[in-house]
C-alpha positions in Angstrom: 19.9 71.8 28.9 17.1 72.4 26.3 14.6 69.7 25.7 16.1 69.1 22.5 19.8 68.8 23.6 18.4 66.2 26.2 16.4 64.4 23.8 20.1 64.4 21.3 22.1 63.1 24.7 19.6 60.3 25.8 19.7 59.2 21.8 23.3 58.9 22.1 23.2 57.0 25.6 20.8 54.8 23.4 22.2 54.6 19.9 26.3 53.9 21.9 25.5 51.0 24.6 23.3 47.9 23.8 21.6 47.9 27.2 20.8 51.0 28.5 19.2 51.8 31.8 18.0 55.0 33.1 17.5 54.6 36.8 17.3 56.5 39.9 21.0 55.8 41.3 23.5 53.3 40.0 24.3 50.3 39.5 26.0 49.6 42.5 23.8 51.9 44.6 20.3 51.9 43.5 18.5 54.8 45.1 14.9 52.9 44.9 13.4 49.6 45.5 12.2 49.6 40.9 16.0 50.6 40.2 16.9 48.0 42.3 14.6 45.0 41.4 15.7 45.9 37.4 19.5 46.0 38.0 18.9 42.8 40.3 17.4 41.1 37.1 19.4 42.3 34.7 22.7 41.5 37.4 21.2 38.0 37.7 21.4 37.3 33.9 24.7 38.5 33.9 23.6 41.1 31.4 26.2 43.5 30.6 24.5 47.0 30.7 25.0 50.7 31.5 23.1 52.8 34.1 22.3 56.4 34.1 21.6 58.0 37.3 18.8 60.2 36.3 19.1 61.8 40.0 22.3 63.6 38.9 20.5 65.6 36.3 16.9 67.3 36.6 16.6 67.9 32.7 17.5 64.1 32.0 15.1 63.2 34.9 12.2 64.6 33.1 13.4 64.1 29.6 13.6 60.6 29.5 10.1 60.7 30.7 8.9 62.6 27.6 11.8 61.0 25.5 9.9 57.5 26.2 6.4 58.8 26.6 6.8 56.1 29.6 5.7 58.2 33.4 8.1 56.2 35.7 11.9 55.6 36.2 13.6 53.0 35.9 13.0 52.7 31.9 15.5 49.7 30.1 16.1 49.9 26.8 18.0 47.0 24.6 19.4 47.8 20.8 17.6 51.3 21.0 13.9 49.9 21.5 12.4 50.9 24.7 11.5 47.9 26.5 9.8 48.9 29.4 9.9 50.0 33.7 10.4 48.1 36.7 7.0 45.8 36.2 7.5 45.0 32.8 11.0 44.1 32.8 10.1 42.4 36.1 7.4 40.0 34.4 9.7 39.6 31.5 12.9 37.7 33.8 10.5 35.6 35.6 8.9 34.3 32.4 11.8 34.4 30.7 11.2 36.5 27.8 14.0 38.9 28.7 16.0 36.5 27.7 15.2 35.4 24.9 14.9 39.5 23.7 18.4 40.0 24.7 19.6 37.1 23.2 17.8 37.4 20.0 19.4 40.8 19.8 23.2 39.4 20.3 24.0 41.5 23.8 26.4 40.4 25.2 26.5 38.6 28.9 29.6 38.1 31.2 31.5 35.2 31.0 30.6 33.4 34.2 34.2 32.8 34.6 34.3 36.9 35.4 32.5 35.8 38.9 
């Protein structure tokens, strides 16, 4: 895939899901302890999100790297703003300014009646 057919498909990914996270892995099966800590927090809020498993696809590895001008996977983005990696998003749900973001900008959680 050319860079600029990568850069199109991560725009997509971005522009089509409010909460979009490019990890190594998924969801259910992180592949790294950052992956992991982000979908813990984001699992935690009940956030619903989609992860892309930037381990099935070398070009998207590295693209979303450039895409972001960000050096390190996992990388969250909410309503097409690039929000940060595992550190930031990290500091963020402890002090709970991740959810006041995400609730500013209307995503939407599970109903904790899904549980």
């Amino acid at each position: 895939m050319t860079d600029a057919a990568t850069d199109v498909r991560i725009q997509r990914e971005i522009d089509d899901t409010s909460v979009v996270l490019f990890m190594k892995g998924t969801p259910m099966f992180p592949q790294c302890g950052f992956s992991a800590a982000v979908v813990n927090a984001l699992s935690q809020m009940r956030v619903k999100f989609k992860g892309i498993d930037v381990l099935t696809d070398p070009s998207l590895r590295d693209g979303i790297k450039k895409f972001s001008n960000w050096p390190t996977i996992p990388q969250l983005y909410v309503k097409g703003e690039f929000v940060g990696g595992c550190d930031i998003v990290r500091e963020m749900y402890e002090t709970g300014e991740l959810q006041k973001l995400l609730e500013e900008n209307g995503v939407e959680f599970a109903d904790p009646a899904e549980a």
